[in-house]
Structures are given as structure tokens and as C-alpha cells.
VOFI-680868 format. One record per residue: residue number from 0; x, z, y of N, C-alpha, C in turn. Coordinates in nm, 2 decimals, always signed. Each point is the difference from the previous one (the first is absolute). Example, Ala and Ser with C-alpha at 12.3 -4.5 7.8 and 13.67 -1.06 7.14 Angstrom:
<atoms>
@num->0 | n.east->+1.32 | n.up->+0.78 | n.north->-0.57 | ca.east->-0.09 | ca.up->+0.00 | ca.north->+0.12 | c.east->+0.09 | c.up->+0.00 | c.north->+0.12
@num->1 | n.east->-0.04 | n.up->-0.07 | n.north->+0.11 | ca.east->+0.09 | ca.up->+0.00 | ca.north->+0.11 | c.east->-0.08 | c.up->+0.08 | c.north->+0.11
</atoms>
This chain:
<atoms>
@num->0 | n.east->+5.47 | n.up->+6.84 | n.north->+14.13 | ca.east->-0.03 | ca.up->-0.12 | ca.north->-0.08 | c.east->+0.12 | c.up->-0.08 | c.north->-0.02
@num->1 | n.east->+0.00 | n.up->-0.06 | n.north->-0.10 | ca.east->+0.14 | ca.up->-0.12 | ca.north->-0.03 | c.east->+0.00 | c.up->-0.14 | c.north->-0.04
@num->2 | n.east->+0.02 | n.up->-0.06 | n.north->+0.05 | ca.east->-0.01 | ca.up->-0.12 | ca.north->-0.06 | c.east->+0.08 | c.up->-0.07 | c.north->-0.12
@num->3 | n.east->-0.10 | n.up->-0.07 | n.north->-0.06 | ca.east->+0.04 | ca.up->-0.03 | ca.north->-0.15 | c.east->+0.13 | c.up->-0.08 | c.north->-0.01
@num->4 | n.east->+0.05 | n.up->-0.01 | n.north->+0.06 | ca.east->+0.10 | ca.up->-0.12 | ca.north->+0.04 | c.east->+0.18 | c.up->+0.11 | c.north->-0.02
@num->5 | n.east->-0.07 | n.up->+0.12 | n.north->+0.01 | ca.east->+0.12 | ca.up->+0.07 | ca.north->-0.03 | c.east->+0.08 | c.up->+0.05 | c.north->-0.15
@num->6 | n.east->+0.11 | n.up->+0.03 | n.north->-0.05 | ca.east->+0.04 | ca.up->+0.06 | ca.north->-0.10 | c.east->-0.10 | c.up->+0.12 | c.north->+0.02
@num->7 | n.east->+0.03 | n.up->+0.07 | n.north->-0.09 | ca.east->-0.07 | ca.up->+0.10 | ca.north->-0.02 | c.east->+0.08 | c.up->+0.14 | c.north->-0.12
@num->8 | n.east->+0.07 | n.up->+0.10 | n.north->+0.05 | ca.east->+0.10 | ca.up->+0.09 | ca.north->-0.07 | c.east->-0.10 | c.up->+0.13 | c.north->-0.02
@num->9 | n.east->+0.02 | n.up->+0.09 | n.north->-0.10 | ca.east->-0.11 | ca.up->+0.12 | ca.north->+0.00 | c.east->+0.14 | c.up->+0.07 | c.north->-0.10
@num->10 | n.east->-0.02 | n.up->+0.14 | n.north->+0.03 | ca.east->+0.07 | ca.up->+0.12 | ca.north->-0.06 | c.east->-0.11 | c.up->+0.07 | c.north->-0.07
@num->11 | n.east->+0.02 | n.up->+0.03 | n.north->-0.10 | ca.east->-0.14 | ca.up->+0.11 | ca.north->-0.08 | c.east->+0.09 | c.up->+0.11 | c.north->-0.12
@num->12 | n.east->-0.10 | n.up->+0.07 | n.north->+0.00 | ca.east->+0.01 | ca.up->+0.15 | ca.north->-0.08 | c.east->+0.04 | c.up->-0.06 | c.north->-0.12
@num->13 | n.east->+0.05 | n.up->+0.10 | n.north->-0.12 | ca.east->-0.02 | ca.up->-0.01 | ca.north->-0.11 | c.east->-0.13 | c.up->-0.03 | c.north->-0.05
@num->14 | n.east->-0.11 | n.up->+0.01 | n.north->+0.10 | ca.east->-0.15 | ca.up->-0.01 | ca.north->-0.08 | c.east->-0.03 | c.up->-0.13 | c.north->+0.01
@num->15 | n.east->+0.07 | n.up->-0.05 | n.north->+0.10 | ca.east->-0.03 | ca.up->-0.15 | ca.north->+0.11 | c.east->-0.08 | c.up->+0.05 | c.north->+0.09
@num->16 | n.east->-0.04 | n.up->+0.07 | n.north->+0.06 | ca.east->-0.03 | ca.up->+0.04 | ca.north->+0.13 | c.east->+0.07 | c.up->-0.07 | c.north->+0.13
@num->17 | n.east->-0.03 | n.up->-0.08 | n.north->+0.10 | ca.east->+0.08 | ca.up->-0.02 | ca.north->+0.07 | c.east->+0.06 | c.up->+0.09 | c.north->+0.10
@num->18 | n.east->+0.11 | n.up->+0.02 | n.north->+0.00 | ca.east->+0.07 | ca.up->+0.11 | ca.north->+0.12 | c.east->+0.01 | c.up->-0.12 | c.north->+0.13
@num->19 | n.east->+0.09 | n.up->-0.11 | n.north->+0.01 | ca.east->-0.04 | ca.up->-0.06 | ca.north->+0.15 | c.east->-0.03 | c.up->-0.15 | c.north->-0.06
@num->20 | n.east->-0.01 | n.up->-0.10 | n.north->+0.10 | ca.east->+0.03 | ca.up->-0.12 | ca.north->-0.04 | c.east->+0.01 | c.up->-0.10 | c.north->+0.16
@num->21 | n.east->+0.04 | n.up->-0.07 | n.north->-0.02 | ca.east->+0.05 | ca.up->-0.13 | ca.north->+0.12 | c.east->-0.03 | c.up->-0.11 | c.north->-0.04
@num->22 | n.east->-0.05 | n.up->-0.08 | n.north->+0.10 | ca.east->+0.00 | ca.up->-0.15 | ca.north->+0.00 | c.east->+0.12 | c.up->-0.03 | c.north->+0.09
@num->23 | n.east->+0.05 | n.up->-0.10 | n.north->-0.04 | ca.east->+0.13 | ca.up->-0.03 | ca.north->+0.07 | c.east->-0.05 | c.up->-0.19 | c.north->-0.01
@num->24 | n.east->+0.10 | n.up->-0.01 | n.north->+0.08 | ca.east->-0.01 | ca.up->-0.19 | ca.north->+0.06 | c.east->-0.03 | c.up->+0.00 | c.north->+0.16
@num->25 | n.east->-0.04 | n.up->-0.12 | n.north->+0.00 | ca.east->-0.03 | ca.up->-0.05 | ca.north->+0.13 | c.east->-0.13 | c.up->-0.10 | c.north->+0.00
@num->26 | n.east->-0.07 | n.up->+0.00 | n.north->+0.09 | ca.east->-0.17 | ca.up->-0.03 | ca.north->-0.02 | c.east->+0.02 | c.up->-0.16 | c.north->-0.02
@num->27 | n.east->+0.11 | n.up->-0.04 | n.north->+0.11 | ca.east->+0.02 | ca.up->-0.18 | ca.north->-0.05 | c.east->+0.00 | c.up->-0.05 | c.north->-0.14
@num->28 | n.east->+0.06 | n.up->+0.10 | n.north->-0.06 | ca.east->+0.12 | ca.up->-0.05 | ca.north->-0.15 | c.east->-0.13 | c.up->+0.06 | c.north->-0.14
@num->29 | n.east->+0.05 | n.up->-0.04 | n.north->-0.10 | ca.east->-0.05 | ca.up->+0.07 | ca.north->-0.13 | c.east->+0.11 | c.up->+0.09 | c.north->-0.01
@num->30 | n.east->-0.02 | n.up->+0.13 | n.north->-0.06 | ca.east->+0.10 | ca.up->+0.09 | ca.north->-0.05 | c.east->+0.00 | c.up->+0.03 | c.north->-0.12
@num->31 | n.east->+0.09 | n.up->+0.02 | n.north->-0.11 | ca.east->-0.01 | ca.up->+0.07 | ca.north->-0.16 | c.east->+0.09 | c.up->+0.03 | c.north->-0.02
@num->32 | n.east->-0.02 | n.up->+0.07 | n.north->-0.13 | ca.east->+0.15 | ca.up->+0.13 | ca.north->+0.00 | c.east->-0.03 | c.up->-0.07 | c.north->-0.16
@num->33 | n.east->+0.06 | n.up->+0.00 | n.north->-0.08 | ca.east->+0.03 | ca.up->+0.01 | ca.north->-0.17 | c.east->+0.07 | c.up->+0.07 | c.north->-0.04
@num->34 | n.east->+0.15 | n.up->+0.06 | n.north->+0.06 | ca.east->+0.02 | ca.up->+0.07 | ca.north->-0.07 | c.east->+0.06 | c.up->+0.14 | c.north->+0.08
@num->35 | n.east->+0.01 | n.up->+0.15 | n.north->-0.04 | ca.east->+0.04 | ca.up->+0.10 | ca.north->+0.08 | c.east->+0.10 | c.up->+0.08 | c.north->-0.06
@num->36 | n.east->+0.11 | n.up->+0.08 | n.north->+0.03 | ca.east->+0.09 | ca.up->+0.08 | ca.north->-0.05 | c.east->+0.05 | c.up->+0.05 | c.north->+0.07
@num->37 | n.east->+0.02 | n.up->+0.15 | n.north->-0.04 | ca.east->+0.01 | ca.up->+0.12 | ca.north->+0.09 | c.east->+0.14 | c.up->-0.05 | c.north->+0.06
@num->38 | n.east->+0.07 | n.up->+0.09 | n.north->+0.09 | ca.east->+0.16 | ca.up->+0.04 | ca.north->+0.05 | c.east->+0.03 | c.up->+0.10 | c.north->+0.01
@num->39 | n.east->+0.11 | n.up->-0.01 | n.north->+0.02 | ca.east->+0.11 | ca.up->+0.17 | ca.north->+0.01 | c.east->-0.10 | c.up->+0.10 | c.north->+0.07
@num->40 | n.east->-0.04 | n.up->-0.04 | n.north->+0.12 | ca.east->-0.02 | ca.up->+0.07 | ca.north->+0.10 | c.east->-0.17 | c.up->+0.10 | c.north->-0.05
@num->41 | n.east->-0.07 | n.up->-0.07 | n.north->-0.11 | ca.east->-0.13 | ca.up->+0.06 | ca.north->-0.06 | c.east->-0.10 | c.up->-0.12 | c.north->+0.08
@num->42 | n.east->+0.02 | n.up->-0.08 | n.north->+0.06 | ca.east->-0.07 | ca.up->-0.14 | ca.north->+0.06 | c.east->+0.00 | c.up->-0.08 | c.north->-0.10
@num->43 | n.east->-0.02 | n.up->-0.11 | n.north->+0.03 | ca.east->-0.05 | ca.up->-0.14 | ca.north->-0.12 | c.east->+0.07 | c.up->-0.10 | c.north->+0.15
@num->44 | n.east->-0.02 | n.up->-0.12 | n.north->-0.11 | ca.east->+0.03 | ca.up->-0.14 | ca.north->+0.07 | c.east->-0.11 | c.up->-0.09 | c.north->-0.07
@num->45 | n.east->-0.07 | n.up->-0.06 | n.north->+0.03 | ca.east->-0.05 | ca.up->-0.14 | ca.north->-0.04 | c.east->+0.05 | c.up->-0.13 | c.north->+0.01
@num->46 | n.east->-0.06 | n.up->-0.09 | n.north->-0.07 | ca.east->+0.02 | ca.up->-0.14 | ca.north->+0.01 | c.east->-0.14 | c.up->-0.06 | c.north->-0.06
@num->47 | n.east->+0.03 | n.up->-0.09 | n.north->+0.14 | ca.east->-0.10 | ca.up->-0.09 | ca.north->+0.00 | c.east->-0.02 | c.up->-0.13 | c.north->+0.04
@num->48 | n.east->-0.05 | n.up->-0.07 | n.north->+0.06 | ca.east->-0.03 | ca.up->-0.07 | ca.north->+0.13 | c.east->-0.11 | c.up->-0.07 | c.north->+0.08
@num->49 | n.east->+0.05 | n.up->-0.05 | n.north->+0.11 | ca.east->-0.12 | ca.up->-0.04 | ca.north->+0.12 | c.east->+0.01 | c.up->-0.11 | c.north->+0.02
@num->50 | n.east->-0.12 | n.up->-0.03 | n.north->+0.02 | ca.east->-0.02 | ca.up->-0.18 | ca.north->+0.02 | c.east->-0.13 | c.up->-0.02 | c.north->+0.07
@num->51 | n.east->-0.02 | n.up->-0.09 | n.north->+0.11 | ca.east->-0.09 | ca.up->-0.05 | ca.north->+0.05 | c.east->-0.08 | c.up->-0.08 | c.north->-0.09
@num->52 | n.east->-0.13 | n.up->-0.04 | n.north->+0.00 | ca.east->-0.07 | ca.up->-0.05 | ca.north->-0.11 | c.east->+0.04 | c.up->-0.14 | c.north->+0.00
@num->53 | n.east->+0.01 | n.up->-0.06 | n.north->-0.14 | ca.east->+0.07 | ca.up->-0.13 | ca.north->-0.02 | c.east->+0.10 | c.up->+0.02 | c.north->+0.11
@num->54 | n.east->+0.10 | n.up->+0.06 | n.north->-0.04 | ca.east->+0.14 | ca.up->-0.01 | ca.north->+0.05 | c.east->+0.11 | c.up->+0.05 | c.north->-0.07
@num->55 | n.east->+0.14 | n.up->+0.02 | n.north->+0.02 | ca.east->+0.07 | ca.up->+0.02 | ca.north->-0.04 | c.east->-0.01 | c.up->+0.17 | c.north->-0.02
@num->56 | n.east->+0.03 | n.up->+0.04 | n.north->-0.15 | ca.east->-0.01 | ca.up->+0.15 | ca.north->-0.05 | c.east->+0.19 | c.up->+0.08 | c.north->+0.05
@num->57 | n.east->+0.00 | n.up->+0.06 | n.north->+0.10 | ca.east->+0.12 | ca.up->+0.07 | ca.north->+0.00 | c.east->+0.00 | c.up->+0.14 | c.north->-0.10
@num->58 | n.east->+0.15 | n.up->-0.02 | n.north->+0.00 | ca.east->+0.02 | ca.up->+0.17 | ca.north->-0.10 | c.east->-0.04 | c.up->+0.07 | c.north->+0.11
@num->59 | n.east->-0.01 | n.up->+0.16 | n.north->-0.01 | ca.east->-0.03 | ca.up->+0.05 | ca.north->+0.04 | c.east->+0.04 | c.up->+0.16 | c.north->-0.09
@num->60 | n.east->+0.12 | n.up->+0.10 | n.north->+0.08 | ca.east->+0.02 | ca.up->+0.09 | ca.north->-0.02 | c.east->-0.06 | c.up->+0.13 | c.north->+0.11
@num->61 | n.east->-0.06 | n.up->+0.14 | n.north->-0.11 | ca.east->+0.00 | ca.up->+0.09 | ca.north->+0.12 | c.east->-0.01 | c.up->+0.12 | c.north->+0.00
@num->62 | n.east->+0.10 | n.up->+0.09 | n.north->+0.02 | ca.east->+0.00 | ca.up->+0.15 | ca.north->-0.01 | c.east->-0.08 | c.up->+0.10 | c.north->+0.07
@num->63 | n.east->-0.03 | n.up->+0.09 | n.north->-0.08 | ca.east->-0.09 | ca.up->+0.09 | ca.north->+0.02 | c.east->+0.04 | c.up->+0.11 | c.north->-0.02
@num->64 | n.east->-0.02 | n.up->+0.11 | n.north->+0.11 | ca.east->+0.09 | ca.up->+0.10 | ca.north->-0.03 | c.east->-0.10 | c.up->+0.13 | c.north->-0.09
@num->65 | n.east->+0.04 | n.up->+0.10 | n.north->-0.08 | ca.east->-0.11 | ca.up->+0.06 | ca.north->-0.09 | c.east->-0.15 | c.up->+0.08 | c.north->+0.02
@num->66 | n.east->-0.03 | n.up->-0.03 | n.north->+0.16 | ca.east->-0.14 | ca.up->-0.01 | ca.north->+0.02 | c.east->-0.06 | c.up->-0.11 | c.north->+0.05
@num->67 | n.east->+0.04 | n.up->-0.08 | n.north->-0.01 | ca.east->-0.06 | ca.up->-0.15 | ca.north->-0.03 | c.east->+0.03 | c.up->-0.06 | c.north->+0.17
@num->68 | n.east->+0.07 | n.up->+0.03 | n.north->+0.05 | ca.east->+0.04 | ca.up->-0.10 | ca.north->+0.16 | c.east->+0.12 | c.up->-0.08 | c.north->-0.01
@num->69 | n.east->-0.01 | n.up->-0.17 | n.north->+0.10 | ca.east->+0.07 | ca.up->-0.05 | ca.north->-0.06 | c.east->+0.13 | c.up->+0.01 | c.north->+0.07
@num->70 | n.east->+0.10 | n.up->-0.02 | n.north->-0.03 | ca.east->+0.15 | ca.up->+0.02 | ca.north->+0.07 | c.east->+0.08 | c.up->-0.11 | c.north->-0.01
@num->71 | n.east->-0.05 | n.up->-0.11 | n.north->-0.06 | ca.east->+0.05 | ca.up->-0.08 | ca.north->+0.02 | c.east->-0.03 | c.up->-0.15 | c.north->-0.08
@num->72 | n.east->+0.00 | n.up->-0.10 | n.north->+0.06 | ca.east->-0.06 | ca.up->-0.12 | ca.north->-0.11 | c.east->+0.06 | c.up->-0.08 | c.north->+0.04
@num->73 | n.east->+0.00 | n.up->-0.12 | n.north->-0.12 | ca.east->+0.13 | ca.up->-0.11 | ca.north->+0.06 | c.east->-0.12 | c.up->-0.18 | c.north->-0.08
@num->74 | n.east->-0.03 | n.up->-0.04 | n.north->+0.06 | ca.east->-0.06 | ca.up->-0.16 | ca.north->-0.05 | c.east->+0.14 | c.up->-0.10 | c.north->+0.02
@num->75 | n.east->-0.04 | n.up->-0.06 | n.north->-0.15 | ca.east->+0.14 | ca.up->-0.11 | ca.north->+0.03 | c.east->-0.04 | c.up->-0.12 | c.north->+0.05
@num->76 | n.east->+0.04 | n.up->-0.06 | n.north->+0.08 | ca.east->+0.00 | ca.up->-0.12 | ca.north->+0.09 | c.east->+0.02 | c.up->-0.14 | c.north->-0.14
@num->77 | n.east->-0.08 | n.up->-0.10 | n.north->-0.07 | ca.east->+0.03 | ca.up->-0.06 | ca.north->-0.07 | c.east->-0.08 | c.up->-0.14 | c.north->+0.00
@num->78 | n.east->+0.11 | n.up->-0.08 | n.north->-0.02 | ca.east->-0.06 | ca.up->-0.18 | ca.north->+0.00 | c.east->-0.12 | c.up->-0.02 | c.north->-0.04
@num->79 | n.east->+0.01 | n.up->+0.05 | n.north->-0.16 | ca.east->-0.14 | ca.up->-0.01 | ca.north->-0.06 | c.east->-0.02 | c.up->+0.12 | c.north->-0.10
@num->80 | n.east->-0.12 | n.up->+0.01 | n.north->-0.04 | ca.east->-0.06 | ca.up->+0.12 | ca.north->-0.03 | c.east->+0.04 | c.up->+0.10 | c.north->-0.11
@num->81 | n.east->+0.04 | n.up->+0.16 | n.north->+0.02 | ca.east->+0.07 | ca.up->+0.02 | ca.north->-0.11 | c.east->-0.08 | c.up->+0.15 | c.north->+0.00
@num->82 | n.east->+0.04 | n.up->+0.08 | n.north->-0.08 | ca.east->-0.04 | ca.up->+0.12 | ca.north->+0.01 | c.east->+0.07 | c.up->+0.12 | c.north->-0.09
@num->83 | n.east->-0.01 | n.up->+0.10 | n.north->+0.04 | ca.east->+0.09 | ca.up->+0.13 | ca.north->-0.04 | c.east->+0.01 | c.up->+0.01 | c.north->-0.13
@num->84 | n.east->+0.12 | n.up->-0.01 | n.north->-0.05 | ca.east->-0.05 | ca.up->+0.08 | ca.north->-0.12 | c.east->+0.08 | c.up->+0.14 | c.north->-0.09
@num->85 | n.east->+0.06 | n.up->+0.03 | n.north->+0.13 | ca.east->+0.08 | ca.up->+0.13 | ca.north->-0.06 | c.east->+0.11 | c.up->+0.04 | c.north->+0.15
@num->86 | n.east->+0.01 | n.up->+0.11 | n.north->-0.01 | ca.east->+0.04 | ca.up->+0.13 | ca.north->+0.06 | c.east->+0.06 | c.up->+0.08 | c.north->-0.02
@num->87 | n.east->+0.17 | n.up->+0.04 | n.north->-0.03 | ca.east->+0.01 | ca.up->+0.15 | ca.north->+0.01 | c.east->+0.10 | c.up->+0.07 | c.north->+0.10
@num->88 | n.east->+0.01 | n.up->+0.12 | n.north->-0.07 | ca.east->+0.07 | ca.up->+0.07 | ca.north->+0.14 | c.east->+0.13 | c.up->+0.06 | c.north->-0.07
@num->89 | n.east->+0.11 | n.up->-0.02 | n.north->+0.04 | ca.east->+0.18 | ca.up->+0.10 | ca.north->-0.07 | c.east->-0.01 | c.up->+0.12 | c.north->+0.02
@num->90 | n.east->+0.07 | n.up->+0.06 | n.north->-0.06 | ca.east->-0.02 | ca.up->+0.10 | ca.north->+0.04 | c.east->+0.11 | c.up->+0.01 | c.north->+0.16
@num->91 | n.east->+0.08 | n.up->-0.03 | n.north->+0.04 | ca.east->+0.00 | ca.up->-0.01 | ca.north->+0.18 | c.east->-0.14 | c.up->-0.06 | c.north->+0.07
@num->92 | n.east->-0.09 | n.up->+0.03 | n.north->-0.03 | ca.east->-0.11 | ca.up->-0.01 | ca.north->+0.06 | c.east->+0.00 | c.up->-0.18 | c.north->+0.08
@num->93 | n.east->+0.04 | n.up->-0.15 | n.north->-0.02 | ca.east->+0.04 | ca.up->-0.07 | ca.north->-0.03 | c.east->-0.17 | c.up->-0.07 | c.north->-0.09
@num->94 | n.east->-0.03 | n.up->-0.14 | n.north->+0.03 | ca.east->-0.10 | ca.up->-0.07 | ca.north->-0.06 | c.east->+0.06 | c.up->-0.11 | c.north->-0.05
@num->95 | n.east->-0.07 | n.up->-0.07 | n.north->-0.14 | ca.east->+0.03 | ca.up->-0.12 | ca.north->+0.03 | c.east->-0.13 | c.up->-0.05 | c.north->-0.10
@num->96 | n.east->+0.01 | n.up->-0.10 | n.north->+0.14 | ca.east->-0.20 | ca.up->-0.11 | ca.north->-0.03 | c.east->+0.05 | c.up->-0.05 | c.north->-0.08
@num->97 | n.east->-0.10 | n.up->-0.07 | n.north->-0.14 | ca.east->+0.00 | ca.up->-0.13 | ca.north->-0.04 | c.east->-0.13 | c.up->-0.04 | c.north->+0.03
@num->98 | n.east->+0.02 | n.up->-0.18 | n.north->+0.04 | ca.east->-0.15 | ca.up->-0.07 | ca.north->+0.02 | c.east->+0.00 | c.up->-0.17 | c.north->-0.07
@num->99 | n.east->-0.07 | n.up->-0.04 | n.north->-0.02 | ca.east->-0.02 | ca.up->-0.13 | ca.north->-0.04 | c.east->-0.03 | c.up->-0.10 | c.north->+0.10
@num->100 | n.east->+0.03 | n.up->-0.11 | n.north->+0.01 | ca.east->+0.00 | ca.up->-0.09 | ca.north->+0.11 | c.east->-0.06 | c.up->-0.17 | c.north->-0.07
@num->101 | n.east->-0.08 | n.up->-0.01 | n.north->+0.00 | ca.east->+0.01 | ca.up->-0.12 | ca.north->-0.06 | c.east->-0.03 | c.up->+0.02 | c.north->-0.21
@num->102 | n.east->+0.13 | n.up->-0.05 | n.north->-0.01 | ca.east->+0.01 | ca.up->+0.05 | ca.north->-0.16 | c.east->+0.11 | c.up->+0.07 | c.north->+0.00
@num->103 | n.east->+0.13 | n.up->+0.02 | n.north->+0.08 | ca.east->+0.10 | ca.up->+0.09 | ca.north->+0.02 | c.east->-0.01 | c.up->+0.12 | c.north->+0.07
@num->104 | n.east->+0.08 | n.up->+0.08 | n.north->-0.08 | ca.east->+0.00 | ca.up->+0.13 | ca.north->+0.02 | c.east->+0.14 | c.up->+0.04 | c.north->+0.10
@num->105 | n.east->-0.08 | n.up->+0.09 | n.north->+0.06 | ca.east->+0.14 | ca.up->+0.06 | ca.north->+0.13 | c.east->-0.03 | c.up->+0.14 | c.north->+0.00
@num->106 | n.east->+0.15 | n.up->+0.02 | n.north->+0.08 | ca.east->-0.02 | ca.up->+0.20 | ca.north->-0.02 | c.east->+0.09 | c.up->+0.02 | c.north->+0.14
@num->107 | n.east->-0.04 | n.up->+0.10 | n.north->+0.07 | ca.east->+0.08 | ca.up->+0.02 | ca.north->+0.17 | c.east->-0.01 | c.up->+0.18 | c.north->-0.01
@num->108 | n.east->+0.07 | n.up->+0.00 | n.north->+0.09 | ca.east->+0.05 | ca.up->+0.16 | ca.north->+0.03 | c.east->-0.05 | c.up->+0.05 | c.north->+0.12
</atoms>
């Protein structure tokens, strides 16, 4: 069982059949993903973010390697509430987040 409180990622067929899917987060937090794009490696990265109810929204990045387990995730630490809105990867295998904070936009490596 999972609770609703989590992102939620699914892999499917050309038919849309689902092949796996994951709920990811933490049961404290809200979790959401908006947007996904593959990497080098045949994995994806998300962005999203988590937030306790009426609280501050962090970004929220997180890789998934090409059968849907996660390898790694990173939440940005921020004053007031912002959220992901872009991700990609160089080709040296290399990220760089953009997120919103407020009404300004930031980007980290």
C-alpha cells in the first residue's frame, strides 16, 4: 500500500501498459514530480518538490536509474517557497538544477 502523500513515477509499454512504477517521498512531506527527462545512462531525473502542509515548497531533484530505483535525490534547503523547474544532465554526466524561490530564479550544480 502507499500513501498519497508521495510523488508518484510509472514506466509503461508503447501500449501504456505499466512495466514498474514507484511512489517516492517521505510520509511527513507532500511529494510531486512535474517534470522528467531521461540521462546518458538510459535513467531519468525528476523535478519536483516537498513540502509539509501549509509550509514551505522545496525543490526537489531525483534520479532514477532505468528500472525505476532511486540513486540519488537532492531537496533544496530554502527561506521561502520555490519549486523545480528544470534539470539537465552534460554530457560528462554533470547536472544542473534550475528552481524558483520566491519570484527569483536560481540554478546549482
Amino acid at each position: 500500500m502507499y500513501n498519497l502523500n508521495y510523488g508518484f513515477v510509472a514506466k509503461t509499454d508503447i501500449n501504456g501498459n505499466i512495466l514498474w512504477q514507484r511512489f517516492v517521498g517521505e510520509t511527513s512531506c507532500l511529494t510531486s514530480f512535474s517534470n522528467v527527462w531521461p540521462t546518458l545512462d538510459g535513467g531519468f531525473v525528476a523535478a519536483g518538490e516537498s513540502y509539509l502542509f501549509d509550509s514551505i515548497k522545496y525543490p526537489l531533484y531525483v534520479k532514477f536509474n532505468a528500472c525505476g530505483n532511486v540513486e540519488w535525490s537532492r531537496k533544496i534547503l530554502i527561506s521561502t517557497s520555490g519549486y523545480s523547474t528544470n534539470i539537465v544532465q552534460f554530457n560528462d554526466g554533470s547536472y544542473v538544477g534550475m528552481f524558483t524561490e520566491g519570484e527569483d530564479m536560481y540554478y546549482g550544480t
